[in-house]
C-alpha positions in Angstrom: -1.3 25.9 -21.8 -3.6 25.6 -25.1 -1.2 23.2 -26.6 -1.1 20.5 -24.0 -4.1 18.5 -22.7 -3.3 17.9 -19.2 -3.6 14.4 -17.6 -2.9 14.4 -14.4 -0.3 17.1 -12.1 0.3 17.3 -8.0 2.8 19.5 -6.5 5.7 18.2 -7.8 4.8 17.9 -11.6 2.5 17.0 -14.8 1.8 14.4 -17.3 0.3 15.6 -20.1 -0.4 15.3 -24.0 0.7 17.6 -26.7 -2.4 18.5 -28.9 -0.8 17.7 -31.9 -0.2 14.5 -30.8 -3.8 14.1 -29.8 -4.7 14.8 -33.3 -1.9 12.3 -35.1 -3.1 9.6 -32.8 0.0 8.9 -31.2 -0.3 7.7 -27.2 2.8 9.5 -25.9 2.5 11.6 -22.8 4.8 14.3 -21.7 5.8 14.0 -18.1 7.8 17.1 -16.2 8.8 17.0 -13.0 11.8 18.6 -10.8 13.5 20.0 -13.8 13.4 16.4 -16.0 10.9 16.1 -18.6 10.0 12.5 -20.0 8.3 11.6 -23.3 7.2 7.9 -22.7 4.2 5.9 -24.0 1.7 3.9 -21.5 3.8 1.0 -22.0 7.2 2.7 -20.7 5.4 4.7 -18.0 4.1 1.1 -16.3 7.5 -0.1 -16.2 8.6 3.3 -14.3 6.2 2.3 -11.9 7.7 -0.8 -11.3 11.0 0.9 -10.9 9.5 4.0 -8.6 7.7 0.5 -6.3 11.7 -1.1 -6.3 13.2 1.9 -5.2 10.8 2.7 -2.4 11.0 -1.4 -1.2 14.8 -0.8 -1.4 14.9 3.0 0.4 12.6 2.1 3.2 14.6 3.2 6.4 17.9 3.5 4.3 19.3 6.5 5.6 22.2 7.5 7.6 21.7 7.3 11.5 22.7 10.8 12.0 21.2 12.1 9.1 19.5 15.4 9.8 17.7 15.1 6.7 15.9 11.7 6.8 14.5 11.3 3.4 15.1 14.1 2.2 18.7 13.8 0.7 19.0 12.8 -3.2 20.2 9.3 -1.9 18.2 6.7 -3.6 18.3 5.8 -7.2 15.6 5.7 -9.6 15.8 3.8 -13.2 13.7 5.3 -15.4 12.4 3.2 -19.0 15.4 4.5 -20.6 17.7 1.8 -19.1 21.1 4.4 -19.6 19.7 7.2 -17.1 19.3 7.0 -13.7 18.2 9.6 -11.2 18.9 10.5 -7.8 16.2 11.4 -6.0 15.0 11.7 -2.4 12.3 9.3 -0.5 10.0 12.4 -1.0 10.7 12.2 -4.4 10.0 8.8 -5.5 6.6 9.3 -3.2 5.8 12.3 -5.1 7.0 10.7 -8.6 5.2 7.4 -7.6 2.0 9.8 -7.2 2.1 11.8 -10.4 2.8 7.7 -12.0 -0.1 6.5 -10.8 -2.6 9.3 -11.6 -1.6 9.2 -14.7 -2.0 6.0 -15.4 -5.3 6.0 -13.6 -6.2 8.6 -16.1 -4.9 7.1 -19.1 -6.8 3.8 -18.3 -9.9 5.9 -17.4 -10.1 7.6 -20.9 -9.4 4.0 -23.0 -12.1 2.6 -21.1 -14.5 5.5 -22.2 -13.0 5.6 -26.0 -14.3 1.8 -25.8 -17.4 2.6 -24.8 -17.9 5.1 -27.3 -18.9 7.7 -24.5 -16.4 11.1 -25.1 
């Protein structure tokens, strides 16, 4: 974990920053989750939250009437900022990914606003 400043994590994954990075200047952040890892800048991780709000307006009560596993099953689809993949992923999913999005932006907007300020 000494090479990575962390951002932001909950239980289902992490954003973070490599340290080299840091040090180069350049504003990528490394997001893992499930077993996908994304390396997207601040730019491309807005328009995944745009995608993560469209799937959950579009999943909202989508799920088979006898479904024993109500929002659990990997039946929703999720674009991600690179417009070729697409993942499945569960309600709980995009809830959990929509989390981990937002923190990190949060964050991210948090730490410009104090590298404008001057304070460290």
């Amino acid at each position: 974990m000494n090479e990575i400043s962390p951002i932001y994590q909950n239980d289902f994954g992490i954003a973070f920053q490599w340290k080299q990075d840091k040090t180069q200047k350049t504003n990528k952040v490394q997001l893992i989750f499930r077993d996908i890892g994304l390396l997207l800048t601040p730019t491309e991780i807005q328009y995944f939250s745009k995608c993560i709000n469209e799937t959950l307006q579009s999943g909202k009560g989508n799920f088979c009437e006898d479904c024993k596993v109500k929002g659990e099953c990997r039946s929703l689809l999720l674009n991600s900022p690179a417009h070729q993949i697409t993942f499945a992923v569960s309600f709980q999913e995009v809830v959990e990914i929509k989390d981990l999005i937002k923190g990190t932006l949060f964050k991210l907007q948090l730490d410009s606003f104090f590298d404008e300020m001057g304070i460290d």
